[in-house]
C-alpha positions as CSV (number, residue, x, y, z in Angstrom):
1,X,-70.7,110.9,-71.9
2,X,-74.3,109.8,-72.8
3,X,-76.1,106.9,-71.7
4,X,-76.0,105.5,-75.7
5,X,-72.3,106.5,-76.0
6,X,-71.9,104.7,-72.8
7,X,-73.5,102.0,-73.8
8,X,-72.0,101.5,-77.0
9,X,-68.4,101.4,-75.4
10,X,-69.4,98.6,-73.2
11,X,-70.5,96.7,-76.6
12,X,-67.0,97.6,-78.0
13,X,-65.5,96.0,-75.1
14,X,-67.6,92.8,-74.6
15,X,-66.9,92.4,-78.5
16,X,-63.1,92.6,-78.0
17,X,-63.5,90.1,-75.1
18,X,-65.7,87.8,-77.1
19,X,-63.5,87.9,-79.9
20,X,-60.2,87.2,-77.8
21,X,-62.1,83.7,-76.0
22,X,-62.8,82.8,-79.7
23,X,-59.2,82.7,-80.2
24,X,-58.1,81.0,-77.1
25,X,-60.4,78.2,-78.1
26,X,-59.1,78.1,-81.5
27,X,-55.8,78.3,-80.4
28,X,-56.9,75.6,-77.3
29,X,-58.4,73.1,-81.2
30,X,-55.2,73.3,-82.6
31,X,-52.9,72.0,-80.3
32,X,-55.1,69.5,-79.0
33,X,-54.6,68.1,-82.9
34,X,-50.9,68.9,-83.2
35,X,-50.7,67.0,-80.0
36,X,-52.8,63.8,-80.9
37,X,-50.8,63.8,-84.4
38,X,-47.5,64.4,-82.7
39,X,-48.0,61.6,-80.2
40,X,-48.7,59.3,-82.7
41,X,-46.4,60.5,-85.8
42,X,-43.3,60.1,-83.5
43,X,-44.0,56.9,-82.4
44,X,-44.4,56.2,-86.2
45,X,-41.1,58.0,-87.1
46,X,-39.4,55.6,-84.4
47,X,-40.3,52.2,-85.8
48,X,-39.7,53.4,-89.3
49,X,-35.8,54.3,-87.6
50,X,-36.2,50.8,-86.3
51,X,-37.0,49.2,-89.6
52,X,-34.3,51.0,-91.3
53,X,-31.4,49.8,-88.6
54,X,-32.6,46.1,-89.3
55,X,-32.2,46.2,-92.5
56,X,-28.3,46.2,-91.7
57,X,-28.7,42.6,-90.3
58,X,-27.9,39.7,-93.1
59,X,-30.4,37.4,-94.4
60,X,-33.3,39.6,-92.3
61,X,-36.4,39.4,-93.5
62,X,-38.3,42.6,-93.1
63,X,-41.5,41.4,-94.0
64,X,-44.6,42.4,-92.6
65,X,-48.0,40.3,-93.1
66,X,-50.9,43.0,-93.8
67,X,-48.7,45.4,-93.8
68,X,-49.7,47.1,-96.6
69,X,-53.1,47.3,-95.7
70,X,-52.7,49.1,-92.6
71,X,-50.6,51.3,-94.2
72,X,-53.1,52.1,-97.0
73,X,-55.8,52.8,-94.3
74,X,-53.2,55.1,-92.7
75,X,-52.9,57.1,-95.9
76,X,-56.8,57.4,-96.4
77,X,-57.8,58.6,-93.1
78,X,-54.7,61.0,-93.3
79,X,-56.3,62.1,-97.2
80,X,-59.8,62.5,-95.1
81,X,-58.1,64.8,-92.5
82,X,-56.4,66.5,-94.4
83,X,-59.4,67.5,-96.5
84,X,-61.4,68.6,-93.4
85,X,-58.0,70.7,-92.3
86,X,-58.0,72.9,-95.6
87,X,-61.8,73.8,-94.7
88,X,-62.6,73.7,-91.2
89,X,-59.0,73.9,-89.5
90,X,-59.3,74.1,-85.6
91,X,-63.2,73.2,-86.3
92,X,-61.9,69.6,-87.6
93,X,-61.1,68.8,-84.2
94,X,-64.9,68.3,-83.4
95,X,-66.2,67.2,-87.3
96,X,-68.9,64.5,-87.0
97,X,-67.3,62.5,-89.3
98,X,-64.7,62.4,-86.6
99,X,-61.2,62.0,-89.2
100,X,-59.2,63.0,-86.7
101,X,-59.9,60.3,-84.4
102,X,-59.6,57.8,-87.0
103,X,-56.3,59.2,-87.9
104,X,-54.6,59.2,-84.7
105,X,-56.0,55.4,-84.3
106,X,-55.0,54.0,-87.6
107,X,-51.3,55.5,-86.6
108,X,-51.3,53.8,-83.4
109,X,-52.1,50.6,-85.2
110,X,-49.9,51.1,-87.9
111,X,-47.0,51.4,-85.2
112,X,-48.4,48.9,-83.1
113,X,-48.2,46.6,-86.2
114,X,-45.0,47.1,-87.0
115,X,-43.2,47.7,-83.3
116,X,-44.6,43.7,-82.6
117,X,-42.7,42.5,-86.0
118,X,-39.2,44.5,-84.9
119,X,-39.1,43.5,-81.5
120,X,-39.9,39.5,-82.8
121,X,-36.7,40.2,-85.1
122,X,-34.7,41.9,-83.2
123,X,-35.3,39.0,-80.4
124,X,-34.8,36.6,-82.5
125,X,-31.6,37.4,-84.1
126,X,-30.3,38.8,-80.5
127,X,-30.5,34.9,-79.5
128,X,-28.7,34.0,-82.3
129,X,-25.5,36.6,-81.4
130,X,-25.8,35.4,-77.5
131,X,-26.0,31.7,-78.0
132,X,-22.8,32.0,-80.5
133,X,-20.6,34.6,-78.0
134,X,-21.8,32.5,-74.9
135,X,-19.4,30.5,-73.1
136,X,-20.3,28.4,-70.5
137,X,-18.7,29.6,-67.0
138,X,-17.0,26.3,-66.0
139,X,-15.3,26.3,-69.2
140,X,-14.2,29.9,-69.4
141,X,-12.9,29.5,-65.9
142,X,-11.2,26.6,-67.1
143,X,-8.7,28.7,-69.7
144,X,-7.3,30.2,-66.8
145,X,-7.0,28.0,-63.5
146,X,-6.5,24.5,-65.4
147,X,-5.1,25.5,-68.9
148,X,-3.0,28.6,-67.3
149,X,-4.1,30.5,-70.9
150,X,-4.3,34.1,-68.7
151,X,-4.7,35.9,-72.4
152,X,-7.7,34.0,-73.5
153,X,-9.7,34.8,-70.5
154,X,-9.4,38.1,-70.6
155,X,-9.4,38.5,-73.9
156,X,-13.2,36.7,-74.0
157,X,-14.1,38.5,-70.3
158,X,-13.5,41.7,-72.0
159,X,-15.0,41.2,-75.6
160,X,-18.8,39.5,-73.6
161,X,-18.5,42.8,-71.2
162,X,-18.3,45.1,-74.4
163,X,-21.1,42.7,-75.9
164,X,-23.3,42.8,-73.4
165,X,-23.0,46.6,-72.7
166,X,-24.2,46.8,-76.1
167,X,-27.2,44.9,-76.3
168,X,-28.3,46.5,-72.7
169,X,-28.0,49.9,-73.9
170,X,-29.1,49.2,-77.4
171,X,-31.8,52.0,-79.1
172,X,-31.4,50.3,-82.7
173,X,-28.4,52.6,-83.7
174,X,-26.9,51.5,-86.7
175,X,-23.6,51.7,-85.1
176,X,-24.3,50.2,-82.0
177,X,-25.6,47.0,-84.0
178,X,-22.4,47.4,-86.1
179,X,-20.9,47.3,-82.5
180,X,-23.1,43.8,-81.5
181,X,-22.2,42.2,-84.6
182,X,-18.5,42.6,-84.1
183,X,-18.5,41.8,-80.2
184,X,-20.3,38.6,-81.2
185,X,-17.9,37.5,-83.8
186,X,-15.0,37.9,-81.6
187,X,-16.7,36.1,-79.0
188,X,-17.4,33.4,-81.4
189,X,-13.6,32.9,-82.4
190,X,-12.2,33.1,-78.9
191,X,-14.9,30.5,-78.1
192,X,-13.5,27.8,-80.4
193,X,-10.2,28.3,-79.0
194,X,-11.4,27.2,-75.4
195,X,-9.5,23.6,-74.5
196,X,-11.8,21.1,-73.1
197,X,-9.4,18.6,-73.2
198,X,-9.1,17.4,-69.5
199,X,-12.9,16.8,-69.2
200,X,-14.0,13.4,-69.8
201,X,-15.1,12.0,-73.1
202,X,-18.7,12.6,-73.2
203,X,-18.7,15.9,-71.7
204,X,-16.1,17.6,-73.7
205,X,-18.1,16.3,-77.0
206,X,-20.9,17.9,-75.7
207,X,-19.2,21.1,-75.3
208,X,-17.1,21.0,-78.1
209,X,-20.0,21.2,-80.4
210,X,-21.5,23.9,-78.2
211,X,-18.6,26.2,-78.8
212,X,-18.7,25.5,-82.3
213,X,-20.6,28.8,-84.1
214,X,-23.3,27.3,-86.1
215,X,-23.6,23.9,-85.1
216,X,-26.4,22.3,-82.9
217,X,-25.7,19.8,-80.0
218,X,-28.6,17.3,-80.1
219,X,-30.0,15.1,-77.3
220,X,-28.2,12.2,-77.9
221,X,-24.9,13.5,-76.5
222,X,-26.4,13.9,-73.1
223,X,-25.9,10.5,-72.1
224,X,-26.3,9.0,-68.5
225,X,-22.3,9.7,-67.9
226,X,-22.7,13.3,-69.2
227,X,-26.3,14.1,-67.1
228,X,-24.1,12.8,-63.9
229,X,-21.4,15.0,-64.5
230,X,-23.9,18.2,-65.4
231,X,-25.8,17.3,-62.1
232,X,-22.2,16.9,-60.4
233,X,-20.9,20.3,-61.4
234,X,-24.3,22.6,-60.9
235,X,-24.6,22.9,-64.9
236,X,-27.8,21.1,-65.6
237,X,-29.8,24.6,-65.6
238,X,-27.3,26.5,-67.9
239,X,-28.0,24.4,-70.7
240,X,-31.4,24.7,-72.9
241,X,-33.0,22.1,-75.3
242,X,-34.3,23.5,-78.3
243,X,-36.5,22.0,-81.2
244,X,-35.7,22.1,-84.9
């Protein structure tokens, strides 16, 4: 073979060689961007599961101040990227105008946004179910080594257990919230059937209204007698003072 024909091979095969690095690094473009979108799309995709398991709760109010805004600069940036893709593809990635970077940031916010507003409704219904199936221990005890009611104890013991396995394993599941709701109500019920009868006068008010599902025990019940007898019987920490 001649020196050209020689020659000429090699230039074949640094062309093939060439040609398969630009394809590596193409390939290398496009799932750095499939990765930055997918990071940021799923998170998205798991508040919008989020938002549509609250809207099962009663009364919830969903919305979301600025909302709308964020999501409109969502839609824009996307618009702008998108427009880049359909030209440039894997060259997008490094695009001065840098869309893709302002993409995958207005995502994060959007989630960000809207993960802080589910979790504050979420909490704050959550309190609501616990405070309405939680029975203090000194009265629960009660139902079974003062009032002999064997049933009710367990009945209760085993309704909070299911309750709180619930809301500890809880992934806002539409059925596990159905689950929560239910647990609570029974709790609720089996809560107004506790006797307080044999405590004394100011202390079983107290707890009486306590056990009653949407009431509220004010201040004024926790008279000198009733402080003693919390202080007396370890309870003055299990008890929290709320404001209207």
């Amino acid at each position: 073979m001649s020196l050209k024909n020689q020659i000429s091979e090699m230039c074949k095969e640094i062309g093939y060689y060439k040609d398969s690095a630009s394809l590596e690094n193409k390939k290398l473009n496009m799932k750095t961007i499939s990765d930055r979108l997918g990071r940021n799309s799923q998170q998205l995709e798991i508040e919008a599961k989020k938002h549509d398991c609250l809207t099962e709760i009663d009364g919830v109010d969903l919305y979301c101040e600025s909302a709308a805004e964020v999501l409109q600069q969502a839609r824009e940036n996307y618009q702008a990227f998108k427009m880049l893709w359909d030209t440039l593809e894997d060259k997008s990635l490094s695009n001065d105008q840098d869309t893709l970077y302002s993409l995958t940031e207005s995502l994060k916010g959007t989630s960000k946004l809207f993960g802080n507003h589910h979790q504050v409704i979420w909490h704050e219904w959550l309190d609501e179910q616990k405070s309405s199936a939680q029975v203090d221990d000194f009265i629960l005890e009660q139902q079974k080594n003062v009032h002999g009611d064997i049933k009710l104890y367990h009945d209760y013991s085993t309704s909070k257990r299911e309750f709180d396995a619930q809301v500890k394993g809880f992934n806002f599941d539409k059925g596990q919230l159905l689950r929560i709701k239910q647990f609570a109500q029974k709790c609720a019920v089996l809560k107004g059937e506790m006797n307080t009868e044999d405590l004394p006068y100011g202390v079983k008010k107290l707890f009486d209204e306590l056990n009653k599902v949407g009431t509220t025990a004010f201040v004024s019940l926790l008279t000198p007698e009733v402080m003693e007898w919390l202080k007396k019987n370890n309870k003055l920490d299990t008890l929290v003072v709320r404001q209207r």
